[in-house]
C-alpha positions in Angstrom: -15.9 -1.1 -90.8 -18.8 -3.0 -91.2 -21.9 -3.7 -89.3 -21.4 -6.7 -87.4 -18.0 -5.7 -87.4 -16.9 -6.2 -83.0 -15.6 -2.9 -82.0 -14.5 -2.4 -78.4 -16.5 -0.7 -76.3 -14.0 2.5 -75.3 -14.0 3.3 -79.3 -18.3 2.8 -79.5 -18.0 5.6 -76.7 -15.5 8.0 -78.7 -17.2 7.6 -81.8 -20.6 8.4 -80.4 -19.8 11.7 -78.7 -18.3 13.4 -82.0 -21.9 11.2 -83.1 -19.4 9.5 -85.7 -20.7 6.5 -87.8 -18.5 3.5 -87.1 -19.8 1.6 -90.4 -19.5 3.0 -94.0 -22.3 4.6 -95.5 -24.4 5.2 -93.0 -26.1 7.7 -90.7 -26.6 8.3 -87.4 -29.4 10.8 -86.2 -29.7 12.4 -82.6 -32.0 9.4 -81.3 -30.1 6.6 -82.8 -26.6 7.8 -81.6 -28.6 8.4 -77.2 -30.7 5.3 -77.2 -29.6 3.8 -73.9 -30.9 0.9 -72.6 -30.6 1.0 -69.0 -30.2 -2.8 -67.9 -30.3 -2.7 -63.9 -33.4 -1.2 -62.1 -31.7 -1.5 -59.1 -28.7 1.0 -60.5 -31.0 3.1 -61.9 -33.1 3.8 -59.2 -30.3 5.2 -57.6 -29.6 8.0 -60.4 -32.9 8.6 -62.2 -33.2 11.9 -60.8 -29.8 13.3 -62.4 -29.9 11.6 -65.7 -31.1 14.6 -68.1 -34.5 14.0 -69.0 -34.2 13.6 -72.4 -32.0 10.8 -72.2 -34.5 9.2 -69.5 -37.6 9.8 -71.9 -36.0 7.9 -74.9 -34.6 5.0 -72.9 -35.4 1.6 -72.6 -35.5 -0.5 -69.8 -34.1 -4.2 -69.9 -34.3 -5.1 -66.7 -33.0 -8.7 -65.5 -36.2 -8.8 -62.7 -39.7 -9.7 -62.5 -41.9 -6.8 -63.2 -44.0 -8.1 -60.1 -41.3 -7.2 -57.5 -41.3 -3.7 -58.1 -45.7 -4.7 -58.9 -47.0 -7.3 -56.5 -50.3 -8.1 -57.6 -50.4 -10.4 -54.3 -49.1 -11.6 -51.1 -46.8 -14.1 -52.7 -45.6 -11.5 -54.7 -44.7 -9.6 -51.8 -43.0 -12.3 -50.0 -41.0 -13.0 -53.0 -40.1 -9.5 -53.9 -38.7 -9.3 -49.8 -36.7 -12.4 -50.8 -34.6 -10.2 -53.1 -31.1 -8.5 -52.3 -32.8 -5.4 -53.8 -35.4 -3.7 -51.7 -37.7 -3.5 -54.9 -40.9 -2.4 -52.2 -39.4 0.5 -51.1 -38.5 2.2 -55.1 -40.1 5.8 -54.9 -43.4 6.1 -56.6 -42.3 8.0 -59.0 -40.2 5.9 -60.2 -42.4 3.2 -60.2 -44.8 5.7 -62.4 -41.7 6.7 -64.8 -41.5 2.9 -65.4 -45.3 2.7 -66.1 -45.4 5.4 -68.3 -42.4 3.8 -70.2 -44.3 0.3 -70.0 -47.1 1.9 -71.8 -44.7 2.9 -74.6 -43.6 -0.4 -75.2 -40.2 0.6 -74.0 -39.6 -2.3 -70.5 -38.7 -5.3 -70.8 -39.0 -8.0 -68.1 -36.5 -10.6 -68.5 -38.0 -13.0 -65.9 -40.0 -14.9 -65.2 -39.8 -15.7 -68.8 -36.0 -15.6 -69.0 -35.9 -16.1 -72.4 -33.4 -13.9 -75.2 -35.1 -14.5 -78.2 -38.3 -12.8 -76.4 -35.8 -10.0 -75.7 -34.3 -10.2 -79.5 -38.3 -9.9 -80.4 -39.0 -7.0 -78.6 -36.3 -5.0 -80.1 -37.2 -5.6 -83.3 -40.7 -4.5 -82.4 -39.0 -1.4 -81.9 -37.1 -1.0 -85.0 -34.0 -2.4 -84.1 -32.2 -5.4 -85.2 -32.8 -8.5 -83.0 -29.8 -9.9 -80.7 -27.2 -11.4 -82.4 -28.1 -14.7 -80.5 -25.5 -17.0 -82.8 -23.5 -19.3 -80.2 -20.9 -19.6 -83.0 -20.5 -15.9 -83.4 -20.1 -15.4 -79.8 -17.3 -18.4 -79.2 -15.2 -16.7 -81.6 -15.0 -13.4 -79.8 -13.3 -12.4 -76.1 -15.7 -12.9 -73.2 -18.1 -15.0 -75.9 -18.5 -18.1 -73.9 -20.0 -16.0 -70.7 -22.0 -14.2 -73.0 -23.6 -17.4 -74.5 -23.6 -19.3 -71.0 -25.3 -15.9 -70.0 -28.1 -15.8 -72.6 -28.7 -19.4 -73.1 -29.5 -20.1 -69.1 -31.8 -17.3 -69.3 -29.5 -14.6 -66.9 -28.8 -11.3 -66.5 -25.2 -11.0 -65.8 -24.3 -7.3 -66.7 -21.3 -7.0 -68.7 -22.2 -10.1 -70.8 -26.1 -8.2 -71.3 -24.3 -5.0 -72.2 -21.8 -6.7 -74.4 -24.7 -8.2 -76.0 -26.5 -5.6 -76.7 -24.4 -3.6 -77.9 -22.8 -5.7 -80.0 -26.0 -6.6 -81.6 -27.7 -2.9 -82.2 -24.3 -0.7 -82.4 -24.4 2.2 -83.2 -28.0 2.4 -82.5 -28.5 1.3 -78.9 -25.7 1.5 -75.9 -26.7 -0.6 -73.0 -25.5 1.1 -69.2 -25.6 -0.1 -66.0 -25.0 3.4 -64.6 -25.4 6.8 -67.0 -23.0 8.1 -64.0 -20.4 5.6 -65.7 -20.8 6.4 -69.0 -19.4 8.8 -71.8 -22.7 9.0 -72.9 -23.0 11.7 -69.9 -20.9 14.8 -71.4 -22.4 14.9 -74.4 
């Protein structure tokens, strides 16, 4: 295989836990084969507390809200963080301070109100990982491609198409989640 190659996800998952390289001539270490990217603030607030803390300290967040519903600087804020199915207000303080620490570290990104993927695609790269693979024509020729470039090209944050994305642009490095409860990732 080759990088770039589209691999399902099931085999991504099998090949990380006996931390096999999917491409030739390459190697994975400890960090590169756990990097999740936890995409849903909402999900994760529900499970922080049992994802082993390594897992949670190594992270990154991509989450498809504004930072200032879970921050209001102001009233507006407020009212528009209330506005939200999620009850953003109410998180637990601490974590709203595990996000803060993590924002500090470079390792959150806000996808609105900017909604833009090739500010996402740069902030990976900051990091040291390849940028999104952000090619329409790429996309249209795989299963699922046209929700994933209807997805990032209106600026959402549909899950399955963010996680497919993701993944298929950083494999073997990164592994997007909506819930570590749902992954493989868990019983390694």
């Amino acid at each position: 295989m080759t990088p770039g190659q589209n691999i399902p996800l099931p085999i991504v998952f099998i090949l990380l836990m006996f931390q096999i390289s999917p491409f030739e001539n390459s190697t994975m270490t400890y960090c590169d084969v756990h990097r999740v990217v936890f995409i849903s603030a909402s999900y994760l607030v529900r499970e922080y507390e049992s994802i082993p803390k390594d897992v949670l300290a190594a992270a990154l967040f991509f989450f498809g809200s504004k930072r200032s519903w879970i921050f209001p600087v102001s009233d507006d804020d407020k009212a528009e963080s209330r506005a939200q199915p999620t009850r953003y207000l109410d998180f637990p303080d601490a974590f709203k301070e595990l996000i803060l620490t993590k924002e500090g570290r470079n390792e959150v990104f806000w996808l609105k109100p900017a909604c833009s993927y090739e500010k996402v695609s740069t902030w990976l790269q900051s990091l040291g990982y390849k940028g999104l693979q952000l090619n329409d024509a790429y996309w249209l020729g795989q299963p699922h491609g046209k929700q994933i470039v209807d997805n990032y090209t209106a600026g959402e944050h549909d899950y399955r198409p963010v996680i497919e994305l993701v993944n298929q642009s950083n494999l073997p490095r990164l592994i997007a989640v909506l819930r570590y409860s749902d992954s493989t990732l868990k019983n390694d």
